[in-house]
C-alpha positions as CSV (number, residue, x, y, z in Angstrom):
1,X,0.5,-8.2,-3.8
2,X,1.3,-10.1,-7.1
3,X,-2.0,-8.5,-8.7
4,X,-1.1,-5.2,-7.8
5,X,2.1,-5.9,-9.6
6,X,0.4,-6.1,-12.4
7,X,-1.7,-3.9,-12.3
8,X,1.2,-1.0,-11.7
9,X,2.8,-3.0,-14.6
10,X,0.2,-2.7,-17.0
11,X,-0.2,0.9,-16.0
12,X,3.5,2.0,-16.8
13,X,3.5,-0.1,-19.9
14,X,-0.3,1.9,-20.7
15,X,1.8,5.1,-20.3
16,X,4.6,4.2,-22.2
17,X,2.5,3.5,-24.9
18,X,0.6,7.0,-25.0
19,X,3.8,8.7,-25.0
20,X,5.6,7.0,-27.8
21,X,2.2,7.2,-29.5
22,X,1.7,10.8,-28.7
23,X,5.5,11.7,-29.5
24,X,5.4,10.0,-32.9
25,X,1.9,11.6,-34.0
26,X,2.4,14.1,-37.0
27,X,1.7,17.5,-34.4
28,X,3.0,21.1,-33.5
29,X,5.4,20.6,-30.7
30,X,3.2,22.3,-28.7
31,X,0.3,20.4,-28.8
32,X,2.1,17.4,-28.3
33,X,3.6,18.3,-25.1
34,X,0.1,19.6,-23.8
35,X,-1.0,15.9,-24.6
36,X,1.8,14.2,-23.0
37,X,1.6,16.7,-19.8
38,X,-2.1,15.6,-20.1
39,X,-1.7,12.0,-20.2
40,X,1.2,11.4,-17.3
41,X,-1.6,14.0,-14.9
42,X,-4.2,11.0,-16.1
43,X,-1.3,8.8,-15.2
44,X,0.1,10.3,-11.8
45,X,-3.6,10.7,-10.4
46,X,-4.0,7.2,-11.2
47,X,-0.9,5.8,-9.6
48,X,-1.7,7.9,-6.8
49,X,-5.3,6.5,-6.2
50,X,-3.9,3.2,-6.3
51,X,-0.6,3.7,-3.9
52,X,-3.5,5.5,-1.5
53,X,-5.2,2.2,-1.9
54,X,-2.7,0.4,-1.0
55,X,-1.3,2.1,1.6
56,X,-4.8,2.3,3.2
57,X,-4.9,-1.9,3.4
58,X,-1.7,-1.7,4.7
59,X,-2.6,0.6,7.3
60,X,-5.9,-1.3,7.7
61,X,-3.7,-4.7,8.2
62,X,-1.2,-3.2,10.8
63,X,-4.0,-2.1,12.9
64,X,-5.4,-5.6,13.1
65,X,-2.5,-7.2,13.9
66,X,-1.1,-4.4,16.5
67,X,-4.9,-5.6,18.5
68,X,-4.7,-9.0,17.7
69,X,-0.4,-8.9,19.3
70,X,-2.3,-6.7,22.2
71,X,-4.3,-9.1,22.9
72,X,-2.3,-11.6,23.3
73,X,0.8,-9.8,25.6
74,X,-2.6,-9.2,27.7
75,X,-3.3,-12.7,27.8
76,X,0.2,-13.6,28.5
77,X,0.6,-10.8,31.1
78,X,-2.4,-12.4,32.6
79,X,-1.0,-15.8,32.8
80,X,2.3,-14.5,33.9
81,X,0.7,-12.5,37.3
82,X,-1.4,-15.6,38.0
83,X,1.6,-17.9,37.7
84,X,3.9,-15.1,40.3
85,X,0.6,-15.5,42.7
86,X,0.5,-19.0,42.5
87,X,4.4,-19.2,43.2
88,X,4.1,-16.5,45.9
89,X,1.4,-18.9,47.6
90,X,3.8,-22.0,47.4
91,X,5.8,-20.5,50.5
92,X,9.1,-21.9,49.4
């Protein structure tokens, strides 16, 4: 998760800089908001590939673990009906 810090980091400070750099170039006003809706698109589509990405892993690691916790309650339910039989056969 730290990297991907970083990387959202450097991207927003990426961004930053084309705008100030875009804002502060000697244009027409309208040209320079066309580059600037231009550039934060680049930006969003970006973002959005790498929040997809992420979410996707997350997804990816919840799965895992919801089998892996299956598995065990199955194991444990297991045990737990062999241990009730074993009792049950105790005739106490």
């Amino acid at each position: 998760m730290k990297t991907d810090k970083v990387i959202l980091g450097v991207l927003g400070g990426l961004a930053a800089g084309a705008i100030m750099g875009i804002l502060f170039a000697p244009e027409k006003g309208k040209k320079t908001r066309k580059k600037i809706k231009n550039v934060s698109n680049e930006y969003k589509d970006e973002l959005k590939d790498k929040l997809d990405s992420a979410l996707e892993t997350l997804s990816k690691k919840y799965d895992a673990l919801k089998e892996e916790g299956q598995g065990y309650f199955e194991e444990g339910k297991s045990k737990f009906e062999k241990t009730k039989k074993d009792i049950e056969n105790l005739n106490i």
